[in-house]
N, C-alpha and C positions, 0 to 999 in steps of 0.2 A: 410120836411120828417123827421120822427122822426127814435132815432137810434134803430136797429131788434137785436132781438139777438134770433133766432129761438132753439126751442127743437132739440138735437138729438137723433137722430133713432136710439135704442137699438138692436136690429134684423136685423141683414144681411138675404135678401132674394134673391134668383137670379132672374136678372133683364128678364123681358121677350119680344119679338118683341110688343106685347099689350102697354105693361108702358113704352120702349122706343120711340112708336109712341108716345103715349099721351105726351111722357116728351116734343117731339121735339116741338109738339102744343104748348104746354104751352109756352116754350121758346117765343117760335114766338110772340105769344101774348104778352109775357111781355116786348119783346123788342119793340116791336111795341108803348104798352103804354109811354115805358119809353121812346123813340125818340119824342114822342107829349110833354111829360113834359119838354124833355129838351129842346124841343122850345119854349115852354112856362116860363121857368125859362132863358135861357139863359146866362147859367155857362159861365162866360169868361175863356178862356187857359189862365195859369200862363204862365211866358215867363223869360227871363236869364238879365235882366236889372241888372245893378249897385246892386251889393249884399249889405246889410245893413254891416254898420261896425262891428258889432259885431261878434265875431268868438269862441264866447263861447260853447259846447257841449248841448245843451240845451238835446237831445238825439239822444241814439246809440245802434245800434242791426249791432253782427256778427253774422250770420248764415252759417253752414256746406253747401257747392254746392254736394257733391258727397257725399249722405246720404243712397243710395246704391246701395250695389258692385253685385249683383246678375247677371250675366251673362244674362239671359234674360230679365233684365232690362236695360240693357248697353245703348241700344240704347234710350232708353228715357232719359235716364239721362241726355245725350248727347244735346235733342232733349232740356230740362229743360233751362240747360246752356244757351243753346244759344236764349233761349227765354229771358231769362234772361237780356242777353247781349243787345240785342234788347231793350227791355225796359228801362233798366239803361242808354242810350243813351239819352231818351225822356224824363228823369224825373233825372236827372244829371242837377246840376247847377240852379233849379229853386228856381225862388224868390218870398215866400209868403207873400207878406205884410197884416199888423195887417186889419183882419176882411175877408181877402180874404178867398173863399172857393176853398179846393184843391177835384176834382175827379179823382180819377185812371183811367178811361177810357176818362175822356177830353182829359188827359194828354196824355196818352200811347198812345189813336186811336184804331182801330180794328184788331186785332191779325189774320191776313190773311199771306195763304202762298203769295203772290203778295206784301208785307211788307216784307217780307224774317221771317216770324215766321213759324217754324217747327212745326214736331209731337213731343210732352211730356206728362209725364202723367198726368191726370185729373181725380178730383174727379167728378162721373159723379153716380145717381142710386145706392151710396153704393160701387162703385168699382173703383178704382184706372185704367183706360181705355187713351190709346194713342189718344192726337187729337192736330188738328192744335193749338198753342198756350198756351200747358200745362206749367204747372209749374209755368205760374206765380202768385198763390199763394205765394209760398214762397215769393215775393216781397212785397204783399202787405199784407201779415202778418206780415212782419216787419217794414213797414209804420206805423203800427195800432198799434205795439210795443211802437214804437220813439214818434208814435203824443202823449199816455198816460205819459211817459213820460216828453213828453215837454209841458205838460196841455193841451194840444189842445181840443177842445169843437169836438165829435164825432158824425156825423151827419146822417152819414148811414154806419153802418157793419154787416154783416152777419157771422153767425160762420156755419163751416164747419156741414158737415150732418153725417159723420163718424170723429172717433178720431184716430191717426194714434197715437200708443204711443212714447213717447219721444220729441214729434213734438209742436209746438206752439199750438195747440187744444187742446192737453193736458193739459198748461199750462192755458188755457181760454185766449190765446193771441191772437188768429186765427182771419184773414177777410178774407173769400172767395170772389173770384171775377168771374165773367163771362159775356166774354157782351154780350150786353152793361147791362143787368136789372139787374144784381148785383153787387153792386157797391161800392165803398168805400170813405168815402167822411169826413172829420173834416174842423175847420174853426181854425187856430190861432187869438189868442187875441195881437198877436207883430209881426214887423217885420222878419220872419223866413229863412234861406236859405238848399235847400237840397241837398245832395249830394251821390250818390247814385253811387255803382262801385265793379268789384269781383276784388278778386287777383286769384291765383291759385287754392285757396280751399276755399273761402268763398265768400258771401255775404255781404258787409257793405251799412248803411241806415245809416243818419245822420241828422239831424235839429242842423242850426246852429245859433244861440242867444242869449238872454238871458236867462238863466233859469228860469221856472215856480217856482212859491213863495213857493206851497204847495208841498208833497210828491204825487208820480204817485198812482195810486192806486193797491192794492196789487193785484197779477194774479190769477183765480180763477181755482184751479184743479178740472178737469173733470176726470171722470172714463172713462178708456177706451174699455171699453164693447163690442163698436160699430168699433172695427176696419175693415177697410174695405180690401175686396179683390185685390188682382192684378191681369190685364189681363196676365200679364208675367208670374206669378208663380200659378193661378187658374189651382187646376184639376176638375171643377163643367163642366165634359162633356154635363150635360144638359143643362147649357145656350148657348143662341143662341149666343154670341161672343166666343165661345170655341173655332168654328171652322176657324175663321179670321184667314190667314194667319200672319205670324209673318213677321216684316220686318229682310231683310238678316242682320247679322249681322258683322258688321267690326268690325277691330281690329284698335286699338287707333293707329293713325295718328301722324305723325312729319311732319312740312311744315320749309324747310327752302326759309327765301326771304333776298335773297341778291344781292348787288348794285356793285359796282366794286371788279374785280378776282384779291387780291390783292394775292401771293403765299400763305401766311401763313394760308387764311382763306381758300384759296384752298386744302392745306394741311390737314386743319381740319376738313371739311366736305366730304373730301373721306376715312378720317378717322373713321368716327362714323355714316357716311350714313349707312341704313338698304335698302332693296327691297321694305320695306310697306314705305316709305319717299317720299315725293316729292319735288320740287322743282321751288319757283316763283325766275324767271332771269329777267334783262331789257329787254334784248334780245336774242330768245333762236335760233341761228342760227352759222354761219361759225365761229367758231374761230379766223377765217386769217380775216376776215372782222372784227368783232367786237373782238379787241383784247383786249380793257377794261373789257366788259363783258365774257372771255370766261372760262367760268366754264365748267367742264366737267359735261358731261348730264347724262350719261352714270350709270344705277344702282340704278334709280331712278322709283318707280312706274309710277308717272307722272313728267312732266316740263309743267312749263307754264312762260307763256311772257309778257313783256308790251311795245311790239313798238313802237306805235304809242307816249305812254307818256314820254320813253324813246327820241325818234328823239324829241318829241316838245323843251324836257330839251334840248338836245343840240342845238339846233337850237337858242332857246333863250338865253343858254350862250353864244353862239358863236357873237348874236347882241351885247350880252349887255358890252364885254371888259374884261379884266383879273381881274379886282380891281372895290371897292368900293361898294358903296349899291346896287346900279341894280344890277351886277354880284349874293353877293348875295342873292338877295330875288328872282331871274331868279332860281338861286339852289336850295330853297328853295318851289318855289313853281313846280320846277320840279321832286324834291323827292315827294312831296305831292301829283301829280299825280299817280306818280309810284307805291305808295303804297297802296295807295286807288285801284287800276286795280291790281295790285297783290293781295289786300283782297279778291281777290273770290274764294282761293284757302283754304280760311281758313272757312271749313266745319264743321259741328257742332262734326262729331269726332275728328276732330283735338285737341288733347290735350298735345300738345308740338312746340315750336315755336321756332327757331333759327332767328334772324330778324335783318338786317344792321342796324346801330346806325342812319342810313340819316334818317330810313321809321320809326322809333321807336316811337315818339311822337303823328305824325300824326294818328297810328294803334290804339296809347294805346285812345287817345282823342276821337276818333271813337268808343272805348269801344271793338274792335278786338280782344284784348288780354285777355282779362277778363276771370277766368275760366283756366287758359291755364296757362303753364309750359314753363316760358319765359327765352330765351340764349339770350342775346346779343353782336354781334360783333361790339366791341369800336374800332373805327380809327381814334377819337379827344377826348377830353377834353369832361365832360358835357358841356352846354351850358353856366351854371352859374359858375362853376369854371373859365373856357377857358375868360367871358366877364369880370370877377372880376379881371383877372391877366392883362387882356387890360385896363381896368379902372386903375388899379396901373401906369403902363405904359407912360397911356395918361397923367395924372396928375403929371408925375415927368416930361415930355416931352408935353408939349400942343402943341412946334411947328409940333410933327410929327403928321401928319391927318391922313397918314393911321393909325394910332392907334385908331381912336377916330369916323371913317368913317362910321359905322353899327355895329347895334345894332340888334339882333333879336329880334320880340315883347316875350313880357312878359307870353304869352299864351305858345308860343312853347317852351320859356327854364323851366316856371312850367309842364309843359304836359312829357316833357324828363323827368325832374328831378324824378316825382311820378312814372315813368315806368323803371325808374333803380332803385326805392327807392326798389319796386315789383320784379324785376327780379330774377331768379332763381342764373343763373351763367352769369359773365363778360366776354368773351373770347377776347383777345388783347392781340399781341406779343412788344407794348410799357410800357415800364417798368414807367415810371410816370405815365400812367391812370391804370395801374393794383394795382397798389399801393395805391388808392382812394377806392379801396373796397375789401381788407383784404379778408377773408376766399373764399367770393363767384369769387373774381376772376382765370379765370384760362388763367395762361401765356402761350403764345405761343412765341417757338424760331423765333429772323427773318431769313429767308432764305436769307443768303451770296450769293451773285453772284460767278461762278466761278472765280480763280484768274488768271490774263494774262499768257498767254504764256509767252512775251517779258519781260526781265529784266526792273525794274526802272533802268533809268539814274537819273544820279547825282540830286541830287536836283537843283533845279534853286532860282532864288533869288525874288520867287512868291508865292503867295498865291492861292490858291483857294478856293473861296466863291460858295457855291452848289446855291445859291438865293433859290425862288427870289432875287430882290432886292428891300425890303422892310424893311418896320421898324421891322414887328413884329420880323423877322427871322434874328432878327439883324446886317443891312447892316449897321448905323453908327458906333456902334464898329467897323467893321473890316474897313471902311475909315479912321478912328482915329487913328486905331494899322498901316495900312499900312503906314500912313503920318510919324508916330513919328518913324518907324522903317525902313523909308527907302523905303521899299518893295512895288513891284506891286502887283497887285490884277488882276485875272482870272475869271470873271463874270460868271457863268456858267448858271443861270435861267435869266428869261428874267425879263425889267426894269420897276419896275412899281413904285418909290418911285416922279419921277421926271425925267425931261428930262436934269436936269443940275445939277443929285445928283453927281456922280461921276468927276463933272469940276474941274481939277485940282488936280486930281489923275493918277499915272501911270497906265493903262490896259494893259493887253497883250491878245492877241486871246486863247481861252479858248484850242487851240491845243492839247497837253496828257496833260492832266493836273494831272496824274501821276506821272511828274517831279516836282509838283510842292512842294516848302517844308514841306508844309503843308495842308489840306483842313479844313477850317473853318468853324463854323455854332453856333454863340453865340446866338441862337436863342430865342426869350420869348414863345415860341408857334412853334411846329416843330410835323407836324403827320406822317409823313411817310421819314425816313429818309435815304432813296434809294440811294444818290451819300455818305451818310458817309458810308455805308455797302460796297459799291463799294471799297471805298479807303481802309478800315480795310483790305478785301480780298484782293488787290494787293500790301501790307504794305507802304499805305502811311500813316504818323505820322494826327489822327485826333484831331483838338481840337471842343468841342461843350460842350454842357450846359445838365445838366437833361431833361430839357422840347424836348429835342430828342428821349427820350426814348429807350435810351443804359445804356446796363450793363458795368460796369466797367471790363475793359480788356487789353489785351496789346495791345498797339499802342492808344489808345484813350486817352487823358485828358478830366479831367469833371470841367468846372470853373462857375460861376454864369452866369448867361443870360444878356445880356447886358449891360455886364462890361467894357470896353477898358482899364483901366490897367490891370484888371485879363489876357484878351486876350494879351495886351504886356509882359507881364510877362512870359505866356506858351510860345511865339512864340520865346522871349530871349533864352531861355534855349535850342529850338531846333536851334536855329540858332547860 
């Protein structure tokens, strides 16, 4: 097939039930032809194998998502997006090797609602018209950007029938698509890789290789004469689509999905909830029953739930033990559920997203987020910082294994990293992860527990360690410091380092440990630091590390993460 580049139609005429019957015939017929040729030719699907090494820009088109604001185009726009989203799923990550032919519709499949593709608009008879699978144009005008580009030999494009000004038609970049009989197809001369993905407000297309020898060819301006109608803003009472209802239209949408009601995120989100918001939970039921998850529901357009994915996680943490790899890739693949069954809440209005840092990876790899105004609620470390500081760790310490135990694959800590790289704003009340992203984060205070009634007694001649007891949260400092100072030690988390870490240390039962002289937590890695909050409100004297994510205050020392002289040294001074 050689490449079209058809004449456009200077004259807008309104379309009539006559030329739209005839149009749908034709259709029919040329899909019909083109399903015999593509059996006859037998295009193979490109597929996500081993990307070439190369990671060179060969080329790149950013395009505007939300090109426009008109009120009764809202809903198409919407409908655009998430066509979009759709497609950038099925054509993300593929790999063209030298001489392969790529087809837009091999690749993408056929834009049906039962695929989850919506109504957007379409160039259709000269008019801009709502149908199943609009918009994506814009995609594949930017394919046919990047393959010029990146030299690629063009083997079928079609240019639009109307020029819409300012738009890639104008510029003669344009490849209209509609399936399957219009199609868009180039062949690379080298290994190619593409990547294709929105943020908030754009479109990005990429070929990634080497670069082409020669310069792309210059784009060719069109006059735009022929621009065409919208069904949204046409007053041409005489054609027969005048009278189509309009679909109702909504108002832009906030979904927040969130994983465990820790207070401060509870606080934030009855904060800045609106009536139009909704709300995906684990589980959206009893409070007194599910008191992990119990968010207030209350004020929310909709709640929705994911029980059943919720109980498998727990079910499968609860086989798999407290520590090491099963436990968690058990976590791991039980957020993965979770968020996948909360994605169905996230509707093609939806243009704002508050999302637990557990379900973040999974949504963004899924292509969920795309298009969308992304909050993120942080309650660890990225995944690449949090494994780089256990790498340090492991390697000055190789006998400790929990340091060194799990690893998460290379997929999820890149898929995290690009979906914070994306995000709008951080929200997290630990001061070392808000600290990782400068302007865009925004701190939340932690909620202090009330302070006792009862007076602290005297101090006692103990420690207390919040645990676990583990390496990361470092339990051999404080073995080290209690040995050389005497002093017992108050275990408060349960024992995962060993069953004979503590042999030949003094314990005492963890009873108030309010008395005790101090509560420790030299921690390398610390996310929610609930028993130090406890001891500051009832003034007990805390020592811990930054990686606790406390601001410096009275009653707290801040010394390095596990250090055991830093640690002898604060606990000298109070004792």
């Amino acid at each position: 097939m050689t490449t079209t580049f058809p004449t456009r139609a200077k004259v807008w005429t309104p379309p009539t039930r006559r030329s739209a019957a005839i149009f749908t015939v034709k259709a029919a017929l040329l899909r019909a032809r083109r399903a015999a040729n593509d059996l006859a030719e037998s295009t193979p699907r490109l597929t996500r194998a081993a990307p070439p090494s190369a990671t060179e820009i060969a080329g790149e088109s950013r395009t505007a998502l939300w090109t426009d604001t008109a009120v009764p185009e809202q809903a198409w726009q919407w409908g655009k997006v998430e066509n979009l989203r759709i497609a950038a799923r099925a054509l993300d990550g593929l790999v063209m090797p030298a001489g392969a032919m790529f087809s837009f519709w091999r690749q993408v499949g056929p834009p049906t609602a039962l695929r989850g593709f919506v109504a957007g608009r379409m160039l259709r008879e000269g008019c801009m018209v709502p149908a199943i699978g609009g918009g994506l144009c814009q995609l594949s005008n930017a394919l046919y950007d990047v393959a010029l580009q990146a030299g690629c030999r063009i083997v079928e494009r079609h240019a639009h029938s109307r020029v819409v000004p300012g738009s890639a038609a104008a510029q003669g970049r344009d490849a209209t698509v509609a399936w399957n009989y219009v199609d868009f197809r180039f062949v690379c001369d080298r290994d190619l890789r593409l990547t294709v993905g929105l943020d908030a407000e754009s479109l990005m297309v990429r070929l990634l290789g080497a670069c082409a020898a020669g310069r792309p060819p210059e784009p060719e301006v069109v006059a735009c004469a022929s621009e065409p109608r919208s069904c949204g803003l046409c007053d041409e009472t005489d054609c027969f689509r005048h009278a189509r209802k309009a679909p109702a239209l909504e108002t832009r949408r906030r979904v927040f999905l969130v994983d465990e009601a820790w207070p401060e995120f509870q606080a934030f989100v009855c904060a800045v909830r609106t009536g139009d918001d909704r709300l995906g939970v684990p589980i959206a039921g009893d409070p007194a029953r599910f008191h992990r998850y119990a968010w207030p529901t209350d004020g929310f357009e909709a709640v929705g739930g994911a029980a059943m994915a919720t109980l498998r996680r727990s079910v499968a943490q609860r086989r798999a033990g407290q520590q090491g790899a099963v436990r968690r890739g058990a976590e791991i693949a039980g957020a993965r559920r979770i968020a996948l069954s909360l994605a169905r809440l996230l509707r093609p209005e939806v243009t704002s997203v508050v999302v637990a840092q557990s379900y973040l990876p999974f949504l963004w790899r899924e292509g969920r987020l795309g298009g969308r105004e992304v909050t993120v609620l942080m309650t660890r470390l990225p995944i690449n910082v949090l494994q780089a500081r256990l790498d340090g760790a492991a390697a000055l310490h190789p006998d400790r294994q929990t340091l060194a135990d799990f690893r998460a694959p290379a997929w999820l800590a890149d898929a995290e990293s690009e979906a914070l790289a994306a995000a709008t704003r951080i929200v997290t009340p630990h001061a070392e992860i808000a600290a990782l992203f400068g302007e865009r984060a925004h701190r939340l205070p932690w909620a202090l527990p009330s302070p006792p009634d009862s007076r602290l007694t005297p101090p006692g001649r103990f420690i207390a360690f919040p645990g676990p007891t583990v390496a990361r949260k470092g339990a051999h400092a404080v073995r080290q410091a209690a040995d050389a100072l005497g002093l017992e030690v108050a275990p408060l988390g349960s024992q995962l380092e060993g069953p004979d870490f503590w042999s030949g240390a003094r314990l005492v039962a963890p009873g108030d440990w309010r008395s005790a002289l101090a509560v420790v937590q030299p921690a390398i890695v610390e996310d929610q630091p609930r028993r130090l909050l406890a001891a500051l409100a009832a003034g007990v004297p805390v020592i811990a590390t930054p990686a606790c994510g406390l601001d410096p205050q009275p009653g707290l020392e801040l010394i390095p993460a596990d250090d055991p002289a830093a640690l002898i040294e604060a606990l000298g001074r109070l004792m």
